[in-house]
N, CA, C and O atoms as a DFTB+ gen file, in Angstrom:
384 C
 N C O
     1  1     200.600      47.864     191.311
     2  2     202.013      47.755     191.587
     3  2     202.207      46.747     192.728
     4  3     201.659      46.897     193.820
     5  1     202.814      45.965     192.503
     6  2     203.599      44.763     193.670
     7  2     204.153      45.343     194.118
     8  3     204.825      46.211     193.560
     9  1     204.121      45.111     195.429
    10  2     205.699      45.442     196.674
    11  2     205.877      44.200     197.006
    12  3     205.045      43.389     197.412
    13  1     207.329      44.042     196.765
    14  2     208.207      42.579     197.602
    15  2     208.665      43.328     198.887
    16  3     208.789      44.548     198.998
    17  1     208.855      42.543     199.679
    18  2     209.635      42.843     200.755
    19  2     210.242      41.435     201.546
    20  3     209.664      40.348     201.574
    21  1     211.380      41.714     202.089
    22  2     212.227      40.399     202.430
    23  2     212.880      40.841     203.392
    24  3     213.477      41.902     203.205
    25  1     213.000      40.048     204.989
    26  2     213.489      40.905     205.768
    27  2     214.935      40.538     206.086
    28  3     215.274      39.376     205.860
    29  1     215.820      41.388     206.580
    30  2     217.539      41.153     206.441
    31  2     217.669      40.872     207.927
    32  3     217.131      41.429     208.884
    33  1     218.586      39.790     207.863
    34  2     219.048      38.927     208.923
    35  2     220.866      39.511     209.151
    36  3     221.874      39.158     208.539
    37  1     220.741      40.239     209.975
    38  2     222.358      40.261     209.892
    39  2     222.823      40.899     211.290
    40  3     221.960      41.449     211.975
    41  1     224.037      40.852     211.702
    42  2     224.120      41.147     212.773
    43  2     223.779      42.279     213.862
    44  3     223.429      42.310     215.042
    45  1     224.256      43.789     212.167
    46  2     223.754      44.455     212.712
    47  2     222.251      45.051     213.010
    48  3     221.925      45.964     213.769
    49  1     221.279      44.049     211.976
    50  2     220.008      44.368     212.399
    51  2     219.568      43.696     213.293
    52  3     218.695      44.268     213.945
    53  1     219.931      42.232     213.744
    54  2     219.869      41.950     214.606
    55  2     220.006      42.506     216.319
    56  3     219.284      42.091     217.225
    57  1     221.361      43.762     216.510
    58  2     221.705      44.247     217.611
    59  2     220.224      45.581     217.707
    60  3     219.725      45.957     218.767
    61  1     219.838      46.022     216.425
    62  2     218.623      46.981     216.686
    63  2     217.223      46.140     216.629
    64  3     216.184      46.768     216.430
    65  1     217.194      44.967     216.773
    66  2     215.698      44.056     217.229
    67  2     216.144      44.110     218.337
    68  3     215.311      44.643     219.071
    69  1     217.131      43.805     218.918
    70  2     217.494      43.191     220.439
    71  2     217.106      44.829     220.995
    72  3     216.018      45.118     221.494
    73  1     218.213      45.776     220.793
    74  2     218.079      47.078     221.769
    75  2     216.721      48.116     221.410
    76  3     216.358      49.046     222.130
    77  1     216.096      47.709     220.138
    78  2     215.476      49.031     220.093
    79  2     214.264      48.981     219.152
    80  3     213.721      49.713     218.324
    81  1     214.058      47.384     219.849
    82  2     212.703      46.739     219.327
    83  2     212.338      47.044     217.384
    84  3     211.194      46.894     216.954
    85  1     213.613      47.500     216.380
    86  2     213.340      47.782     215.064
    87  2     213.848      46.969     214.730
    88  3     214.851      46.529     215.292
    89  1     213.335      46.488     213.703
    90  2     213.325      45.230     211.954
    91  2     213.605      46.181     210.786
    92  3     213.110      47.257     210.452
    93  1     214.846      45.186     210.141
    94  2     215.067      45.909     208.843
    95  2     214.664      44.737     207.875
    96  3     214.817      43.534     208.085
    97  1     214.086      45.380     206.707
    98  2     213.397      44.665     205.316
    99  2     214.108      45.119     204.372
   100  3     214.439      46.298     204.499
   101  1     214.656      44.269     202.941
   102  2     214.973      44.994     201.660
   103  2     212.965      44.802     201.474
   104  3     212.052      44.075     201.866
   105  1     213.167      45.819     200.752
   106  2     211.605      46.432     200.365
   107  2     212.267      46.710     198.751
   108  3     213.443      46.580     198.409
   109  1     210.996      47.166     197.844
   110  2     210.857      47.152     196.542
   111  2     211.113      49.122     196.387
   112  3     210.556      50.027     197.008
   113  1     212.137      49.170     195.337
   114  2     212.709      50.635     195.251
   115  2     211.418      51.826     195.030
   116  3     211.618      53.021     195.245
   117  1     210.181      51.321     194.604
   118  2     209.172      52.166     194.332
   119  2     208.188      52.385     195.346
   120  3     207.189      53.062     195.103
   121  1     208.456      51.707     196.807
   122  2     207.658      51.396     197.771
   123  2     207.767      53.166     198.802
   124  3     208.654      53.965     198.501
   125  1     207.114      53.371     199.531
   126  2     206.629      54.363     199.957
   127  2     206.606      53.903     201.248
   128  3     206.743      52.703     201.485
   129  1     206.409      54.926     202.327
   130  2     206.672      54.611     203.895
   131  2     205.137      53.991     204.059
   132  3     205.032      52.793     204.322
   133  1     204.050      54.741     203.916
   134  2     202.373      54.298     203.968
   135  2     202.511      52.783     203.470
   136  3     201.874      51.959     204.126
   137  1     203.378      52.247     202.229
   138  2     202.725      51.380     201.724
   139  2     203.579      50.155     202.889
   140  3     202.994      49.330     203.591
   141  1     204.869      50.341     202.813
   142  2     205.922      49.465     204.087
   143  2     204.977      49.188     205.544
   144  3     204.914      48.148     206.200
   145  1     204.472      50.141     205.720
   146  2     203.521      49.981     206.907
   147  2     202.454      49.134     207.005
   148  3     202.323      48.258     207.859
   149  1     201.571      49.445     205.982
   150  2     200.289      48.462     205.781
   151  2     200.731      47.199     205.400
   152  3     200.090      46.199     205.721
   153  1     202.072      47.116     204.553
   154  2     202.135      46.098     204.111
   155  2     202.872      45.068     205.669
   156  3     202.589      43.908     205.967
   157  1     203.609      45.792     206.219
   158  2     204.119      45.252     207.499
   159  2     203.070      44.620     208.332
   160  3     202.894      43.404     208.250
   161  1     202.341      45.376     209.150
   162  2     200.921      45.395     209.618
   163  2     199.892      44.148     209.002
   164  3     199.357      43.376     209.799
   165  1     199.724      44.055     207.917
   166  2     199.108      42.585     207.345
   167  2     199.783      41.389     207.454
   168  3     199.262      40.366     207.900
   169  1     201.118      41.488     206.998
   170  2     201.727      40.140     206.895
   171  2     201.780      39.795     208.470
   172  3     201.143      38.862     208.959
   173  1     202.581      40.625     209.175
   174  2     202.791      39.576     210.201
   175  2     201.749      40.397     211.546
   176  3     202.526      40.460     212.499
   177  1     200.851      40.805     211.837
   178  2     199.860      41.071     212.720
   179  2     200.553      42.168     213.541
   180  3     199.965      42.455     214.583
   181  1     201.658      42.823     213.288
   182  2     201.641      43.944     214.059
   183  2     201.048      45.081     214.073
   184  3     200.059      45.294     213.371
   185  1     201.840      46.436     215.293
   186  2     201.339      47.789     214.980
   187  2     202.656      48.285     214.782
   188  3     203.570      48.197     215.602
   189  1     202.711      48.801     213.675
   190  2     204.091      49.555     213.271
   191  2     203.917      51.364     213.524
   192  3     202.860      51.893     213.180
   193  1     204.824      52.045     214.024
   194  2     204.682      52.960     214.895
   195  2     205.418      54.226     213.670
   196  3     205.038      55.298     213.200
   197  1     206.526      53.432     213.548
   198  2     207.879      54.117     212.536
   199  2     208.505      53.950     211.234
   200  3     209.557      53.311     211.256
   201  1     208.157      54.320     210.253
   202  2     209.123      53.226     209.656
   203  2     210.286      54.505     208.777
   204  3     209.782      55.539     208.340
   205  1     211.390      54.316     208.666
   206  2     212.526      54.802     208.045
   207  2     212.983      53.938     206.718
   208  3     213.208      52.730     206.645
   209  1     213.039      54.837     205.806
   210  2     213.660      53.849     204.235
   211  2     215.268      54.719     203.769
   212  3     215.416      55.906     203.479
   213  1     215.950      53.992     203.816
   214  2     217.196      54.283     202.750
   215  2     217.605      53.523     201.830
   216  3     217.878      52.323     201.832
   217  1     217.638      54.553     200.780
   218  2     217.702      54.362     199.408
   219  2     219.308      53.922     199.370
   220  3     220.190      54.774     199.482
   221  1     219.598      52.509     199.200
   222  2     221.351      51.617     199.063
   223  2     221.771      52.185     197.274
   224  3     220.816      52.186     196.497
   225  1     222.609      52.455     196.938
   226  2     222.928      53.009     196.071
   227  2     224.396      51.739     195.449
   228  3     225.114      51.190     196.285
   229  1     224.591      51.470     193.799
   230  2     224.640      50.379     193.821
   231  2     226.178      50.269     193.807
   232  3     226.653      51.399     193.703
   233  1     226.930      49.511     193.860
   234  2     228.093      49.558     193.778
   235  2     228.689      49.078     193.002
   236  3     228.215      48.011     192.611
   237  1     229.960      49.514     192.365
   238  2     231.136      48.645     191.155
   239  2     232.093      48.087     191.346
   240  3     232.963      48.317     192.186
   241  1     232.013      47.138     190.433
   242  2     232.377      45.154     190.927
   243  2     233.543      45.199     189.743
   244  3     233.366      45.754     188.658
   245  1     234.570      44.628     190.074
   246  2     235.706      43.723     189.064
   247  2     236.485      43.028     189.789
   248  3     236.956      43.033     190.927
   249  1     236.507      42.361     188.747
   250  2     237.421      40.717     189.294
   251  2     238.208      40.534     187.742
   252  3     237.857      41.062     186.686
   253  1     238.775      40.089     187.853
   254  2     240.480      39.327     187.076
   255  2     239.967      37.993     186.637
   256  3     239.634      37.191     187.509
   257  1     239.859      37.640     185.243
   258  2     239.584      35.866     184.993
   259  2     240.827      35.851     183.972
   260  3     241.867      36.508     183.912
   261  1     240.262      34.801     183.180
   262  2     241.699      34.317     182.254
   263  2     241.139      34.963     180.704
   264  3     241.875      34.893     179.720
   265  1     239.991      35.486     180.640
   266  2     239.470      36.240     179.728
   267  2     239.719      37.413     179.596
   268  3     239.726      38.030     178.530
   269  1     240.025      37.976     181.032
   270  2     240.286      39.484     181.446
   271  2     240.008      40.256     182.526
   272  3     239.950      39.761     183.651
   273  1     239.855      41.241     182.349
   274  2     239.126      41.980     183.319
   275  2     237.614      42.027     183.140
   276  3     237.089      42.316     182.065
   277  1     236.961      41.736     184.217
   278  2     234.951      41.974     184.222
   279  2     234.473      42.769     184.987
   280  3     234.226      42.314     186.105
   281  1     234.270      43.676     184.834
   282  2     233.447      45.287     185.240
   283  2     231.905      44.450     185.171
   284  3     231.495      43.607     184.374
   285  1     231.104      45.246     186.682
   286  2     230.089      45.307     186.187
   287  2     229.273      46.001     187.514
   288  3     229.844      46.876     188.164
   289  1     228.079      45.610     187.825
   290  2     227.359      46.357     188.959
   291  2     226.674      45.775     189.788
   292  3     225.803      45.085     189.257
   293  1     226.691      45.739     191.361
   294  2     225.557      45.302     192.017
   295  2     224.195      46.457     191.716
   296  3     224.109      47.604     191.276
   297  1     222.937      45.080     192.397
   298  2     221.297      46.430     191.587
   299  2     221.645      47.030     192.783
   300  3     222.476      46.511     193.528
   301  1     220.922      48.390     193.118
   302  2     220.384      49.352     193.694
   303  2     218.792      48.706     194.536
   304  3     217.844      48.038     194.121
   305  1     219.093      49.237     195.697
   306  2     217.864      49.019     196.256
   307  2     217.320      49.720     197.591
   308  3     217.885      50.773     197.884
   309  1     216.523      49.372     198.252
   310  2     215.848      49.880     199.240
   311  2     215.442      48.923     200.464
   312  3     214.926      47.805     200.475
   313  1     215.856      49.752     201.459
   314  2     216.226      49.076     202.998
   315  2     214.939      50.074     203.507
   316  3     214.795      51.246     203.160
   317  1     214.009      49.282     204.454
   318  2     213.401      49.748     205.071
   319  2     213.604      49.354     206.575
   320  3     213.574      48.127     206.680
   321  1     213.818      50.044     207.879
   322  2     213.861      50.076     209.500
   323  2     212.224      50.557     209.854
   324  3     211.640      51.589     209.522
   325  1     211.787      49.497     210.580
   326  2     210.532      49.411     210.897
   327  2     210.193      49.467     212.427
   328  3     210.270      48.388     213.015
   329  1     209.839      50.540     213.139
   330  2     209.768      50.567     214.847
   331  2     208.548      49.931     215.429
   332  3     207.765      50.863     215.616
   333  1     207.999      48.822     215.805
   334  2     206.851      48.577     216.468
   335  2     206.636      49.094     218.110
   336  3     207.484      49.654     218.803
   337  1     205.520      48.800     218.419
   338  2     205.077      49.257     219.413
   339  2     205.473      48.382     220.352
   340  3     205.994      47.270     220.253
   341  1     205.054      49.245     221.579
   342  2     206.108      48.193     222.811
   343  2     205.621      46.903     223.014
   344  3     204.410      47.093     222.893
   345  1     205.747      45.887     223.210
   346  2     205.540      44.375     223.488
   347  2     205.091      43.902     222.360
   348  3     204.529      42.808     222.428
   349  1     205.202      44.584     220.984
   350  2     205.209      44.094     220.124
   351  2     206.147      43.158     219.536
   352  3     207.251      43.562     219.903
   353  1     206.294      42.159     218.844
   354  2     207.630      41.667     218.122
   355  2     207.387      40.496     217.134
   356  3     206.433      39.727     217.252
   357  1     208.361      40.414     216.105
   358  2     208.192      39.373     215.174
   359  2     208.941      38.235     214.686
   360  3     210.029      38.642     214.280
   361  1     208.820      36.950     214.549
   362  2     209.605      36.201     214.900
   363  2     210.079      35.554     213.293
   364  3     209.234      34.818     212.782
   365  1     210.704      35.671     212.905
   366  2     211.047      35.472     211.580
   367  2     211.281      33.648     211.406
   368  3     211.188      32.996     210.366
   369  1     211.523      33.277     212.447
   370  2     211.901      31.817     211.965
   371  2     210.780      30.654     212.598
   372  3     211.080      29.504     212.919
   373  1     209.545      31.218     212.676
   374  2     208.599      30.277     212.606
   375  2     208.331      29.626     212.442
   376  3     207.931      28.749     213.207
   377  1     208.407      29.648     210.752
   378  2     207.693      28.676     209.974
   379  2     208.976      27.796     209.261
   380  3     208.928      26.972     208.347
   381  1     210.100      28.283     210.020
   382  2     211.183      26.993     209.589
   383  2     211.102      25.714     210.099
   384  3     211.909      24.855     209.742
């Protein structure tokens, strides 16, 4: 089984890197806290202490065209919050 993981840039995960040293990832819906960890821990050389997953549940979309009305769905997915250890940290824009 593959795990993707991709980490989310946004303000409010941004204000919990700044205060409370945690990173949030969309992670793969079949992924497990053990596997978020190891997989954290390899990619970028940390020690991950914590990690928390919530399951995003998907939401329903319509918009108005000249065809009609279009119903449909955003996917469903999984947010993982990751706590490292103290003076730990990871810098996402490195390799830009």
């Amino acid at each position: 089984m593959e795990i993707s993981i991709k980490p989310i840039v946004t303000e409010k995960a941004s204000k919990l890197t700044e205060k409370l040293n945690r990173y949030t990832f969309m992670v793969s819906p079949e992924a497990n806290k053990y596997q978020i960890k190891s997989l954290v821990e390899s990619l970028y050389g940390v020690k991950v202490t914590r990690v928390n997953t919530i399951n995003v549940r998907s939401k329903n979309k319509s918009r108005w065209t000249k065809s009609g009305l279009l119903r449909g769905k955003t996917a469903a997915w999984k947010k993982a919050i990751v706590d490292l250890a103290d003076g730990q940290n990871i810098d996402f824009y490195s390799n830009i």
